[in-house]
N, C-alpha and C positions, 0 to 999 in steps of 0.2 A: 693293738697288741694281739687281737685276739681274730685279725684279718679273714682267715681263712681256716673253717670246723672240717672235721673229718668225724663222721659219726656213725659208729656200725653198729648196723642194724641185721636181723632176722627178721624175715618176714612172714612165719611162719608167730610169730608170737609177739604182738607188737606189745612195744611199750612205749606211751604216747609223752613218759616224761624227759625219753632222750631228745625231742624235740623240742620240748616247752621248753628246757633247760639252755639249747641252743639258740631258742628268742630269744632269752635271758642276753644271751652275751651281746646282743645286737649295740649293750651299752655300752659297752668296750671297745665298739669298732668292729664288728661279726659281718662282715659281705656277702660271702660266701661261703655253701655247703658241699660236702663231698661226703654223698651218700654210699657207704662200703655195704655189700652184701657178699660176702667170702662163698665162692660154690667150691665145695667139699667132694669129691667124688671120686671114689676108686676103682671106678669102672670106663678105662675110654671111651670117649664116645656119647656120653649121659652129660657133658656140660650144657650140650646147647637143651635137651630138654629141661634140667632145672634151674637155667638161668631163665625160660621160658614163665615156666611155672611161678618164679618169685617176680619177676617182671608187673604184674598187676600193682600187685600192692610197694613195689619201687617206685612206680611211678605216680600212685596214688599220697604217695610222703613226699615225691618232687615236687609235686602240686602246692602243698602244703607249704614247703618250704617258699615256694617260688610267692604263696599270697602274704608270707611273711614279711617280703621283701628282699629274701636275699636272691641272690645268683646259684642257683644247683644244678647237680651232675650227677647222673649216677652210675658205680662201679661195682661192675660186679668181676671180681679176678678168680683164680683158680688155684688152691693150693693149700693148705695150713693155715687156717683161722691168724692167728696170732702174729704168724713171719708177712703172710701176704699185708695185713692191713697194717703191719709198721715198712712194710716195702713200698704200701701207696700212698703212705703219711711222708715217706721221703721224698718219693717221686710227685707227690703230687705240693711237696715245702709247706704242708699246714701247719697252725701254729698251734692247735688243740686238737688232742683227739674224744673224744665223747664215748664212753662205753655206759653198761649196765654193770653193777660189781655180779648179780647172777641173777640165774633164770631157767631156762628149759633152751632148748636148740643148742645154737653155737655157744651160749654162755650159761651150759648146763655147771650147776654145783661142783666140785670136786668134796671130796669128801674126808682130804684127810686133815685128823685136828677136828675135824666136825666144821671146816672152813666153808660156810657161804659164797665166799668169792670163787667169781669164775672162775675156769679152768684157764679158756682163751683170756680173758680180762688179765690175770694175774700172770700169765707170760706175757703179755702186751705189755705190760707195767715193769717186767724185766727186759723184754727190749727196747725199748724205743727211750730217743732222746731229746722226744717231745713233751710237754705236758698232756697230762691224762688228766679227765672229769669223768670221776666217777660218780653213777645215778644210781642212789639205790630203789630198792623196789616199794621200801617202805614208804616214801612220799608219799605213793599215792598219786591218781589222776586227779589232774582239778578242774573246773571250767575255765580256768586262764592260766598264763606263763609264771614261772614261780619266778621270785625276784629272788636271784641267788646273790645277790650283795647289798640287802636287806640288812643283813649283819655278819660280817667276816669272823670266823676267829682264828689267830694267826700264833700255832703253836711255835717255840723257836726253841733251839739249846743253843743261839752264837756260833754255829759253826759256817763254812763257807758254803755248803747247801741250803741254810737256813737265809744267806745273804741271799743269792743268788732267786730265792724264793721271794725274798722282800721286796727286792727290783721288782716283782710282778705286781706286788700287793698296793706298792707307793704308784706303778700307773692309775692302777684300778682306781686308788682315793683323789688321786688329781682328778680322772674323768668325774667319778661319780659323786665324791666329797660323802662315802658313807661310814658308818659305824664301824667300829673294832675292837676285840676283845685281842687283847694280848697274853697269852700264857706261858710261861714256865715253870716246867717240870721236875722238879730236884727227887730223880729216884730214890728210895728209900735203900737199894744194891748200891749205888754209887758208892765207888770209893773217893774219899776226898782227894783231890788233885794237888791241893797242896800242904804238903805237911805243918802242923803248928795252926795250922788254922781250923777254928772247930765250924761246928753246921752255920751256926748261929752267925758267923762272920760270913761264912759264903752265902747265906742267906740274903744279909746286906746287900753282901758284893753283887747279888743277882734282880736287887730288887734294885738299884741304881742304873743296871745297866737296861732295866724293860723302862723304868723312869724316861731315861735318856732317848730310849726308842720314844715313848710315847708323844714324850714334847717333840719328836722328830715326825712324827706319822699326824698330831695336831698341826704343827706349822705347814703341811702340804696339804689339809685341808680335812680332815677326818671331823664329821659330825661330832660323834662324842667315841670317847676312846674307855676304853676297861683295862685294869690290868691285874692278872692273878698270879701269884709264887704261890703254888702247892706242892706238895712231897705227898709220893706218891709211886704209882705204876703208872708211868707217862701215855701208854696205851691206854687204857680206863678212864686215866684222868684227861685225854682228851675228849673222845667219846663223850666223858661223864658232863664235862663244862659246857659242852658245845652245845649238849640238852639242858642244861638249868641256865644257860645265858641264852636259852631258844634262837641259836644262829641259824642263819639258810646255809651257809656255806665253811669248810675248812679248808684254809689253802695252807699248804706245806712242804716243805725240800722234803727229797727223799735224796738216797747214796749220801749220807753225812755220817754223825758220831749222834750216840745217844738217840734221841726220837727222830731223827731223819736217817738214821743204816739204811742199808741196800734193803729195796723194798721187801724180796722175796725172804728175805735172810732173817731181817732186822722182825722181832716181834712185834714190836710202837707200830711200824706202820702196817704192818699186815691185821694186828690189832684193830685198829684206826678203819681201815678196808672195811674189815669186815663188821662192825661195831656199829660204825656212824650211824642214824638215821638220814643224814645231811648228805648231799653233793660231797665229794672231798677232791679237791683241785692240787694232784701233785707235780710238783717241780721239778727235773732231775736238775743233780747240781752238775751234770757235763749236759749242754745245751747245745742244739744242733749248730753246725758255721754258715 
């Protein structure tokens, strides 16, 4: 599923959990890496000195990779942080890309909304029609690779980015047969969809339909399964669950309705981005051909 990482890196500011996280997926089927380092420069002339420059410690993370056991490369292209590395995520057919949500260098903060997420991360997140693994900074380094499916939590509102998301989620539990927390969200704005019918009925209606998920994501193999209906702000309320069910990971469609919108747009996910303490593994629901 999860064949071939594209993981971008500055090397001017490491951070050692974009790679632990990339062991991580070794369980999924991870072969190989494709080490991005974007040379930024508006001076002609000045690439080959600071692809020079970053070249030590490029190949000091090949290394790295290479005793982990995969297969890596390293790229250094020329151009727009953001365009270049979803232009080498095409050209190069990866099936994940690995960012930092922020930081200092290429994945300096933006600042507005008081948003932590990167600048470069969050246009990356609006181009590309790949999935993004977002690592935040709060983890922390540890002496080993984190187990990012330790415990999934897999927020959903039923729409077809949220399917489209699940296909990833039902590989994952075949391979690794791990835990899951299931959520939905009944925003407290929502208008009811369907007239005549009050909270308390679509409440039902909502807690039969993650039911039905759940005996579905058991029978493929899921250690032990959670399921929670809250009302709420689905931004918060995922954030909030995914720290009190202490998960490693959220996976989630993004371009849907309700807590999967278009990422840059939609508040849930940008929310979600910027919030988590956890990995958060998004989906788009138009997937590469």
């Amino acid at each position: 599923m999860f064949r071939k990482i594209l993981v971008c890196v500055d090397p001017a500011h490491a951070n050692p959990n974009l790679l632990s996280c990339a062991v991580s997926l070794k369980q999924v089927g991870a072969e190989e890496v494709v080490l991005a380092h974007v040379i930024v420069c508006e001076s002609p002339g000045l690439e080959g000195m600071l692809r020079k420059q970053a070249w030590p410690e490029l190949e000091r993370r090949k290394r790295i990779c290479e005793e982990a056991g995969f297969k890596a490369v390293v790229e250094t292209p020329v151009g727009h942080p953001a365009r270049a590395l979803n232009d080498l995520a095409e050209s190069r057919d990866v099936s994940v890309i690995i960012t930092g949500t922020h930081g200092r260098g290429l994945f300096e903060a933006i600042t507005l909304a008081g948003s932590p997420l990167g600048n470069v991360s969050a246009k990356l997140l609006h181009l590309t029609r790949r999935p993004v693994l977002l690592i935040p900074p709060a983890m922390g380094p540890g002496p080993e690779a984190p187990d990012l499916f330790a415990h999934i939590l897999f927020p959903t509102d039923f729409s077809d980015a949220a399917e489209v998301a699940l296909a990833y989620l039902e590989t994952v539990i075949r391979t690794i047969r791990c835990p899951v927390t299931l959520l939905h969200v009944l925003s407290g704005s929502k208008a009811i969809p369907h007239p005549g019918r009050g909270l308390a009925e679509l409440q039902d209606l909502d807690r039969k339909r993650l039911q039905r998920l759940k005996a579905w994501l058991e029978n493929m193999g899921a250690t032990v399964m959670n399921m929670d209906l809250v009302q709420g702000a689905p931004g918060e309320e995922i954030a909030r669950k995914a720290k009190e069910r202490g998960c490693s990971l959220i996976l989630m469609g993004t371009r849907g309705k309700g807590i999967t919108r278009e990422i840059l747009l939609g508040s849930v996910a940008r929310h979600v981005a910027r919030h988590a303490v956890q990995p958060v593994l998004f989906i788009p629901a138009f997937q590469q051909s």
